[in-house]
C-alpha positions in Angstrom: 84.3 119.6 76.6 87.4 121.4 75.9 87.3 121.9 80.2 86.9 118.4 80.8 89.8 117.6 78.5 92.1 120.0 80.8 90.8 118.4 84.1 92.0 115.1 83.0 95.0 116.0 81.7 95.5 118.0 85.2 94.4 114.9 86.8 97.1 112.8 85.5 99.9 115.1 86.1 98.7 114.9 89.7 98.5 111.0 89.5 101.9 111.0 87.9 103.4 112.9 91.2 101.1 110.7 93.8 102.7 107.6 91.8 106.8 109.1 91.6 106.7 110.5 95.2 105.0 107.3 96.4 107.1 105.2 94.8 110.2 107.7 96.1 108.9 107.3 99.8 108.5 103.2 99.6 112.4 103.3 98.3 113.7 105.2 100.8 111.6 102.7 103.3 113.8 99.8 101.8 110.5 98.4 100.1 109.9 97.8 96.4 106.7 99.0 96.0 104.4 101.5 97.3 101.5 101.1 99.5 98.8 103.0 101.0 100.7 105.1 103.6 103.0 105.8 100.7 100.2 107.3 98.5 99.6 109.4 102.0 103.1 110.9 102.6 103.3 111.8 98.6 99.6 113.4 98.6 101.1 115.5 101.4 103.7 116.9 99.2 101.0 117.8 96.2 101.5 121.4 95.6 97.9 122.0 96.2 98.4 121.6 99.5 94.8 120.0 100.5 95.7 117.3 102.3 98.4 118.9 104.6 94.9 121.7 105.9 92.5 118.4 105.8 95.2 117.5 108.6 95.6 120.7 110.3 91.9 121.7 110.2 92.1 118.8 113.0 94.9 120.3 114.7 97.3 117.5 113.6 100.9 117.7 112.2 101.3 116.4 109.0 105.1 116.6 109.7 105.0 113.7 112.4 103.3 111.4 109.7 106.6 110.0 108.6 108.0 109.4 111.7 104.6 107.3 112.7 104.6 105.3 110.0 108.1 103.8 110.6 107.1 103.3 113.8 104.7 101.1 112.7 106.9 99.0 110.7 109.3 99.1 114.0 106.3 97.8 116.0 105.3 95.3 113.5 108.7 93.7 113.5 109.0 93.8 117.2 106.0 92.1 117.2 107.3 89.1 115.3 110.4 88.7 117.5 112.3 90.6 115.1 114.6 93.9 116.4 115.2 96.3 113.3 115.9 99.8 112.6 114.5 101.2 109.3 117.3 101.3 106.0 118.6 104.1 106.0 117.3 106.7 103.5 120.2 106.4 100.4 120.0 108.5 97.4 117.7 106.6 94.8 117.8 106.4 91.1 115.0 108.2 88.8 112.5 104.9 88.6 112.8 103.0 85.1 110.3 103.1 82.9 107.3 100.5 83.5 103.9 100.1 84.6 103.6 101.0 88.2 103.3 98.7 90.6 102.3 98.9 93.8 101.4 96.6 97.0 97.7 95.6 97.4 96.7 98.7 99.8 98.4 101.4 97.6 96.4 99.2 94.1 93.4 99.3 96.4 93.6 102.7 96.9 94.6 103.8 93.9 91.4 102.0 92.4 89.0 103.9 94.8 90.5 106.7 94.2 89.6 106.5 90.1 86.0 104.9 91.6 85.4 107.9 93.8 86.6 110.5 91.3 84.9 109.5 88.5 82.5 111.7 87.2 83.2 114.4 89.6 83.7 117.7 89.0 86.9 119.6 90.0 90.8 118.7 90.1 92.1 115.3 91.7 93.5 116.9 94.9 95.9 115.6 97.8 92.5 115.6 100.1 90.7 113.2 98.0 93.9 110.7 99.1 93.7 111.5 102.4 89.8 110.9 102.8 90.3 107.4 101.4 93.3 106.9 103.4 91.1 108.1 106.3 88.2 105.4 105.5 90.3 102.5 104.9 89.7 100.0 108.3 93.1 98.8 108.2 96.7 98.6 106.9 99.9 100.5 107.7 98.5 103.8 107.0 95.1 103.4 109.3 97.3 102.1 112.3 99.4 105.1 112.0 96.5 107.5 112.0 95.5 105.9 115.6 98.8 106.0 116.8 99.1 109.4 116.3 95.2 109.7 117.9 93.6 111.0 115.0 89.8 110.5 115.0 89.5 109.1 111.0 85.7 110.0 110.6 86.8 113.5 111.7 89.7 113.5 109.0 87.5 111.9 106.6 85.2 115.7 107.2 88.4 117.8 107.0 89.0 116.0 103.7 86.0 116.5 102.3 85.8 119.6 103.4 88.9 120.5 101.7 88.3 119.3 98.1 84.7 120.7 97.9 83.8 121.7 94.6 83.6 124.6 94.2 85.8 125.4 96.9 84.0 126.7 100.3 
């Protein structure tokens, strides 16, 4: 018992990063709140480092994420007849105190995340994110993924693959 009151207590220190670097990455994107592709960048960051190999196991570069998700928001613009450059990345101010809040893919992935983790043994790792990520059929963060020609269902593998309990 004494284990499983660690693991969650673990598992919300890991939340709380996932939710300040998200929230840090939608900021310096000029948006209010996070979404999905957000929750990617920031589960890339997590210091156990399991979503950066789920990446690389595929051969991909977890460093051209970024630059592929703007993109996106560039081609989504262009699309509606509007030319824009991304806001500039300005030095942001710690977030205030306050429920998070986040745009309906980052709340949608947030809530499979608690869905898919509950009950399952092991820490909440940055390769549970990116499996979800991975699955989702649509949003910012899938479109980027085929942009940069990642196969998903293989990512989805090098996920899982990554946060196997116990570790392979």
């Amino acid at each position: 018992m004494l284990q499983r009151i660690r693991q969650r207590l673990q598992d919300m220190r890991t939340l709380r990063q996932l939710f300040t670097r998200a929230e840090h990455h939608a900021r310096a994107q000029g948006q209010p709140r996070p979404g999905a592709e957000h929750f990617l960048l920031a589960a890339i960051e997590l210091p156990d480092g399991t979503a950066r190999r789920a990446f690389e196991r595929i051969g991909a570069n977890p460093d051209a994420i970024p630059a592929a998700i703007e993109q996106q928001y560039r081609d989504a613009l262009g699309q509606a007849g509007i030319q824009a450059d991304m806001p500039p990345a300005s030095p942001l101010t710690a977030p205030q105190p306050r429920a998070f809040h986040a745009q309906p893919s980052g709340q949608s992935l947030v809530q499979a995340l608690a869905h898919a983790r509950k009950g399952q043994p092991g820490p909440l790792l940055g390769a549970h994110v990116v499996a979800l990520v991975a699955a989702a059929p649509q949003g910012v963060a899938t479109r980027t993924l085929k942009a940069l020609r990642l196969d998903p269902a293989a990512l989805v593998q090098a996920a899982q693959r990554e946060s196997a309990y116990p570790p392979a």
